[in-house]
C-alpha positions in Angstrom: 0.0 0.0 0.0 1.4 3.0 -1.0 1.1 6.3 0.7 -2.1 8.6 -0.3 -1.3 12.4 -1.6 -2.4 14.1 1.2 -3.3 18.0 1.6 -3.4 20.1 4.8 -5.6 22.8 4.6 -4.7 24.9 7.7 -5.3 28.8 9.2 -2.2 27.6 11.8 1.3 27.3 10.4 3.1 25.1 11.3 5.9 25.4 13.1 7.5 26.5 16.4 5.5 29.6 16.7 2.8 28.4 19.1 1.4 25.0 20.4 -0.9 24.4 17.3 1.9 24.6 15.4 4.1 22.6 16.9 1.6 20.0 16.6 0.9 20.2 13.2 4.9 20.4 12.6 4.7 16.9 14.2 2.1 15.5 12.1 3.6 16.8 8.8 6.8 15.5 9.4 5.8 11.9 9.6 4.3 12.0 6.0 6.2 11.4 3.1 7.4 14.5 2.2 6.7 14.1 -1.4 3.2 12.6 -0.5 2.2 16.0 1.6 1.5 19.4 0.4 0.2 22.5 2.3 -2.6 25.1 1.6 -2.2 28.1 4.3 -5.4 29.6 4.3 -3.8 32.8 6.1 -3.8 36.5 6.5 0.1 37.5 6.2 3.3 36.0 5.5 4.2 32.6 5.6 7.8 33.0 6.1 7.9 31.2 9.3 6.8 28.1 8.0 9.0 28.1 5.1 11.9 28.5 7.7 10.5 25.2 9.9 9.4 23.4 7.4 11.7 23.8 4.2 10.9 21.0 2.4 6.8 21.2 2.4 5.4 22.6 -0.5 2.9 25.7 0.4 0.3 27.3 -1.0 -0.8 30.2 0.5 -4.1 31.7 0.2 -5.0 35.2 1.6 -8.1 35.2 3.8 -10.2 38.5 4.9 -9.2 40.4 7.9 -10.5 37.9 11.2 -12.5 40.7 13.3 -13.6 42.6 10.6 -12.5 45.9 9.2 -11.6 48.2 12.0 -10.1 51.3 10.2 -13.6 53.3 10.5 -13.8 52.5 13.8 -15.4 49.9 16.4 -18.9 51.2 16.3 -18.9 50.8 12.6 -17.4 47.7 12.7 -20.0 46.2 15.1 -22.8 48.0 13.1 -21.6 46.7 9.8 -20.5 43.3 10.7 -22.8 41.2 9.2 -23.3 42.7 5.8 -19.3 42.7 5.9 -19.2 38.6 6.9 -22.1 38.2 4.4 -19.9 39.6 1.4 -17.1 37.6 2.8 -18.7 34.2 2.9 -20.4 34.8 -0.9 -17.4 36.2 -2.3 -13.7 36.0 -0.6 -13.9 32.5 1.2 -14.9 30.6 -2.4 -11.7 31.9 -4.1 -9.9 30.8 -1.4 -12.0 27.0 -1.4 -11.2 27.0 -5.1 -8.1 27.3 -4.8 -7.7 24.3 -2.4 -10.1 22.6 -5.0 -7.3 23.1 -7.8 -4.3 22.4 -5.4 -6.2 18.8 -4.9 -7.0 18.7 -8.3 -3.3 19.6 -9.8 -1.7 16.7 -6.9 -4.7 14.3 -7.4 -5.4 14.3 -3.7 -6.9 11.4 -2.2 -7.3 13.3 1.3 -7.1 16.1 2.3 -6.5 16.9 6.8 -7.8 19.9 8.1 -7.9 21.7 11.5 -10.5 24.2 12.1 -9.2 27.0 14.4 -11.0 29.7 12.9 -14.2 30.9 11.4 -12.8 31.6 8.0 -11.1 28.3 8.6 -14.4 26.2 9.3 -16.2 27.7 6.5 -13.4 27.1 4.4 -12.8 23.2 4.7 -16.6 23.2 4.5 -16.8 24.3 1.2 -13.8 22.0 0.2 -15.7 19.1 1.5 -18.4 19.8 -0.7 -16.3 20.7 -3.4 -14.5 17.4 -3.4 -14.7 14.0 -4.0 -11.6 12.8 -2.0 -12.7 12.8 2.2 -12.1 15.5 4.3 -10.9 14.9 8.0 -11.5 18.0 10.2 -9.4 18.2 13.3 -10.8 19.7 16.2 -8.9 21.1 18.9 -12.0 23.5 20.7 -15.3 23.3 20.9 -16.5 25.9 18.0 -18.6 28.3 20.0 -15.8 28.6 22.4 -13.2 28.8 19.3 -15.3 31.5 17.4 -16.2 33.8 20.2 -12.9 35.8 20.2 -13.8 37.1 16.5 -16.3 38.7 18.2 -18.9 38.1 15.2 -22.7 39.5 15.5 -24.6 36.4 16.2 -26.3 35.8 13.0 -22.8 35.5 11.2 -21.8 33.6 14.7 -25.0 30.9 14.1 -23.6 30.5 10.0 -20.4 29.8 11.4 -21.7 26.7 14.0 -24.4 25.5 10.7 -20.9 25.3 8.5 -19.3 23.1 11.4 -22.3 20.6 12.3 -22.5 20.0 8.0 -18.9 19.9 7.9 -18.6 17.4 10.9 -21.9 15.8 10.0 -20.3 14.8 6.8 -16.7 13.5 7.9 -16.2 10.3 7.6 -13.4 10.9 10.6 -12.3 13.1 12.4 -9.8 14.4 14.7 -10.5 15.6 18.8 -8.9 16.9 21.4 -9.8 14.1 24.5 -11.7 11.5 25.1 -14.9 13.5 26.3 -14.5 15.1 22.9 -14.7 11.9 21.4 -17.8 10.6 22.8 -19.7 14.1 22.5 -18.8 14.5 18.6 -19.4 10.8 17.8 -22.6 10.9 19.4 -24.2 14.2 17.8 -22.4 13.8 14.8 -22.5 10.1 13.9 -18.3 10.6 12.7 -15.7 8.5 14.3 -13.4 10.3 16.1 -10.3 9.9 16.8 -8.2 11.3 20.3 -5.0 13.3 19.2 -3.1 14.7 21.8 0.1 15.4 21.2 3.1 13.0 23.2 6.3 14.5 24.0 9.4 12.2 24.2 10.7 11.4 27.5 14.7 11.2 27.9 16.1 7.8 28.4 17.6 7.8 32.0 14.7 10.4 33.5 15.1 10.3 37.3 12.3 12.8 39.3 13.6 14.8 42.1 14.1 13.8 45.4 13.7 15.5 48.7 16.3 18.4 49.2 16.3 21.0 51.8 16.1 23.4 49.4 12.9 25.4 48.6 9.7 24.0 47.0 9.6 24.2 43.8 7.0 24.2 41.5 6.8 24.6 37.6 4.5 25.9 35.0 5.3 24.9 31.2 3.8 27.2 28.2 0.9 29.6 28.4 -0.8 30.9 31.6 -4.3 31.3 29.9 -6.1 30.6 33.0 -5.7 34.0 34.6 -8.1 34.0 37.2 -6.8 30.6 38.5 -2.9 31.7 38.2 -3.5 35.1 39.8 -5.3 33.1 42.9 -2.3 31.0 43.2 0.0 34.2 43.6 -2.3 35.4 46.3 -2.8 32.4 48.6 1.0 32.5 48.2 1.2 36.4 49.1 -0.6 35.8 52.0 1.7 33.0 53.3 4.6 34.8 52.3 5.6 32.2 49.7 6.2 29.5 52.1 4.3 26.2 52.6 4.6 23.8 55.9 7.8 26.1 56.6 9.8 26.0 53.5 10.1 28.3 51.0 8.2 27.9 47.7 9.8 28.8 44.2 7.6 29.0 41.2 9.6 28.8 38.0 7.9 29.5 34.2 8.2 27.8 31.2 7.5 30.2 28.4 7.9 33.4 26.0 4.8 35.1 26.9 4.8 35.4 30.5 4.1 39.2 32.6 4.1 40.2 35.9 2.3 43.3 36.3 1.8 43.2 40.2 3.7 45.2 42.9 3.8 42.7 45.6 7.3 41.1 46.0 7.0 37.4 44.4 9.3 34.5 43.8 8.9 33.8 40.0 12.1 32.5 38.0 11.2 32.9 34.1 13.2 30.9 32.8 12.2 31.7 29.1 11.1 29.0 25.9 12.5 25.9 26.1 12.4 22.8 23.7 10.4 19.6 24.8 13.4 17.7 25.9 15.0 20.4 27.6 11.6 21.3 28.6 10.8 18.2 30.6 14.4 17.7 32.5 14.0 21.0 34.0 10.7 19.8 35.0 11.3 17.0 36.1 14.0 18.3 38.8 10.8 20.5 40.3 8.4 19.5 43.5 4.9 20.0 41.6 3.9 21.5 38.3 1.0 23.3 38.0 -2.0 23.1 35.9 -4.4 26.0 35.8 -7.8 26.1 33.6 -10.1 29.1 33.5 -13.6 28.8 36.0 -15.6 31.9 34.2 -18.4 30.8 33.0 -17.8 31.4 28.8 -14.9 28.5 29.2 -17.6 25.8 30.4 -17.5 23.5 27.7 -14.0 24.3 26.3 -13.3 23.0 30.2 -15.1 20.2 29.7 -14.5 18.6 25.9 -10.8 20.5 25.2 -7.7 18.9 26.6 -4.6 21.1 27.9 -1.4 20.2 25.9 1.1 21.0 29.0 -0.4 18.0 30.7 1.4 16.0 28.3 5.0 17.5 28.9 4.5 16.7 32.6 3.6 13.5 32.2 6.2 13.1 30.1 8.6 14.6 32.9 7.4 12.2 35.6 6.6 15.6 37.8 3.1 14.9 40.3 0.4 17.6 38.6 -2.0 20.3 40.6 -4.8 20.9 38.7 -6.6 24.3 39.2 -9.7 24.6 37.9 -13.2 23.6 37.4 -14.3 20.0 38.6 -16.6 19.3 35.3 -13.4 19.0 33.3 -11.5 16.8 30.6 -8.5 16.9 33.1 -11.0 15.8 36.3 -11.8 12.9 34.1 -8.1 12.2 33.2 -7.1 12.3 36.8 -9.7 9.6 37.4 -8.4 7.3 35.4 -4.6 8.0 35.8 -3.8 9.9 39.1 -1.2 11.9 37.8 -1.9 14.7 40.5 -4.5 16.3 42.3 -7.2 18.8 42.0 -7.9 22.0 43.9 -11.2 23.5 42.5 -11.3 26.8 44.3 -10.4 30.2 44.1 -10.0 30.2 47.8 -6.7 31.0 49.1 -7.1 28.4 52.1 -8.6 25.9 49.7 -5.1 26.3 47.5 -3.0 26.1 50.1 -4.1 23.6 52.0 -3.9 21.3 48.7 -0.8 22.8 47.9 0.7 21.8 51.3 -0.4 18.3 50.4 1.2 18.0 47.2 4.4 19.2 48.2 4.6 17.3 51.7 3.1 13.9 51.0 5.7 11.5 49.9 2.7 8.5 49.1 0.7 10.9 47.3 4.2 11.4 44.8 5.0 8.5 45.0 1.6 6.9 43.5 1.5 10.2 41.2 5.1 9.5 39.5 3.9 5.7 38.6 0.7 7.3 37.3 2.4 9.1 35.1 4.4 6.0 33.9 1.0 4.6 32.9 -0.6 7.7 31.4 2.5 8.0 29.2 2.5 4.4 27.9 -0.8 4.2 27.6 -2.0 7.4 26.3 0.4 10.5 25.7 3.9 9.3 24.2 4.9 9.9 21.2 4.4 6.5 19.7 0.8 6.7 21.1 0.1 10.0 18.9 1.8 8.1 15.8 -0.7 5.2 15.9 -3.7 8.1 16.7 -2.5 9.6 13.8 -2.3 6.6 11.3 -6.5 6.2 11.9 -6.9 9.8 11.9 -5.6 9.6 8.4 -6.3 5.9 7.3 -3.2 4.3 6.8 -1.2 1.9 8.4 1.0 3.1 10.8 3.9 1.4 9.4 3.8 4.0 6.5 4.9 7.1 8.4 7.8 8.2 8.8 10.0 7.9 12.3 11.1 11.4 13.6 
């Protein structure tokens, strides 16, 4: 069986830029590179990619401006929305479809992958899938309402966008999900298998977790700090006990490009910048705790719930025990269940987040049974040869046919 030509139609590079990139960077390298080819349905440059990704031929195809066009100002922009997403959906998003439509047509593509981050994006791949004969698997990292809502589009525009995902998932015959509560949900309401992708980050032979020091607690936070109202809680149960926990002092180091501090209260934060996955996880894995922080407000409800967060993976990965912070009707709650990788706090209470902090950092059974969690979570559901074989059914081939990285 030979490998099929395969597209990926895409509004995220990929790349190193951000974490869908870096996932998508994965998943192209383990195609053939002569089998693969790349329609970036973006609004810019695609110099980045060309510098990641060298060898993957691109097509890049200039969408509309995301949140509208702001240059008479936001009143007229909100006033004027819809008409604007109306002309946009009749006229600009079918050049750009067509010109997927020839791309499959000029590499005779027998499948064409597609993540829908975006509502240009979803509308897009729609109009591909009914455009084309070959199958179209969409790959779904958020919930669409929750995905959609930063474009702050009027609501009618916002209802088209959700129609053009239920016909496009309606219609998949697979597709690609961010967790297992994902899964279920989509292959319920839709009727399309789905397949859990989550991406697996290699663990370094000879990985050894830390062992009690008299040094300070430490505890470490890898990529992003979306969660804001959870993170800035954290900081002030720690204010209030002057950074230390059943008597020692308590480090917290971060893991990322993208991180302020705006306060004024003296804190003990160590930024210790971007890092790459395997450097990444041996800094990690020479911390007490890491910690895992999801957003309670009330507009991240079912992102909480169906979504899964990607730095759970690296700690796994680094053998570290996890503190979760954040809702209890959650993808991670339900992870946790199954593999006890950590523990949960699901308050904003500063009492309530130190009390589990102190049992985190202090209970040597609960770290112990946490690190052999991990061991079994990695195995058995985020390591790199896990995602491969995900991958290989996402697509429909045999895993044997990609390529080793």
């Amino acid at each position: 069986m030979q490998f099929p030509q395969t597209i990926l139609l895409t509004d995220v590079p990929p790349g190193r830029a951000d974490t869908g990139g870096v996932f998508l960077r994965d998943l192209c390298c383990m195609i053939p590179p002569e089998q693969l080819s790349c329609f970036l349905a973006v609004r810019g440059s695609s110099a980045a990619l060309r510098q990641d990704l060298p060898w993957l031929q691109t097509i890049h195809g200039s969408v509309p401006p995301e949140y509208g066009y702001t240059r008479l100002g936001g009143s007229v922009n909100r006033r004027t929305r819809f008409v604007v997403e109306w002309i946009i959906e009749q006229c600009r998003l079918p050049r750009v479809a067509a010109g997927v439509l020839r791309l499959a047509k000029e590499r005779s593509a027998e499948l064409v992958w597609a993540p829908v981050y975006s509502p240009s994006g979803i509308r897009i791949a729609e109009r591909v899938q009914r455009g084309l004969s070959a199958p179209v698997h969409p790959l779904v990292w958020d919930p669409p309402a929750y995905r959609i809502r930063p474009f702050r589009l009027d609501p009618r525009s916002s209802r088209r966008v959700l129609r053009s995902f239920d016909r496009l998932l309606g219609s998949a015959p697979r597709c690609g999900v961010a967790s297992e509560p994902m899964r279920r949900a989509y292959e319920e309401k839709y009727g399309c298998p789905a397949t859990t992708l989550i991406r697996g980050v290699s663990r370094p032979d000879g990985l050894s977790a830390k062992c009690s020091t008299p040094g300070p607690f430490t505890i470490g936070v890898a990529g992003r700090l979306y969660a804001t109202d959870a993170w800035n809680a954290l900081l002030g149960a720690l204010n209030l006990h002057n950074w230390r926990v059943a008597g020692k002092e308590v480090v917290v180091k971060i893991l990322g490009s993208d991180f302020r501090y705006t306060g004024s209260i003296p804190v003990r934060l160590e930024v210790l910048g971007w890092r790459d996955d395997r450097e990444t996880v041996a800094l990690l894995a020479a911390m007490d705790l890491a910690y895992l922080p999801y957003r309670f407000d009330d507009d991240f409800v079912e992102a909480a719930r169906l979504s899964f967060p990607n730095k759970l993976a690296t700690y796994v990965a680094a053998r570290v025990p996890v503190l979760y912070h954040g809702p209890q009707q959650s993808s991670p709650t339900e992870f946790f269940r199954r593999f006890p990788v950590g523990m949960g706090c699901q308050s904003l209470e500063p009492n309530q987040i130190l009390s589990q902090l102190k049992q985190a950092l202090t209970d040597g059974e609960f770290r112990t049974r946490a690190r052999e969690a991990c061991d079994d979570a990695y195995q058995e559901e985020l390591s790199p040869a896990v995602f491969r074989r995900r991958f290989a059914e996402f697509i429909g081939v045999p895993a044997s046919l990609l390529r080793r990285q």
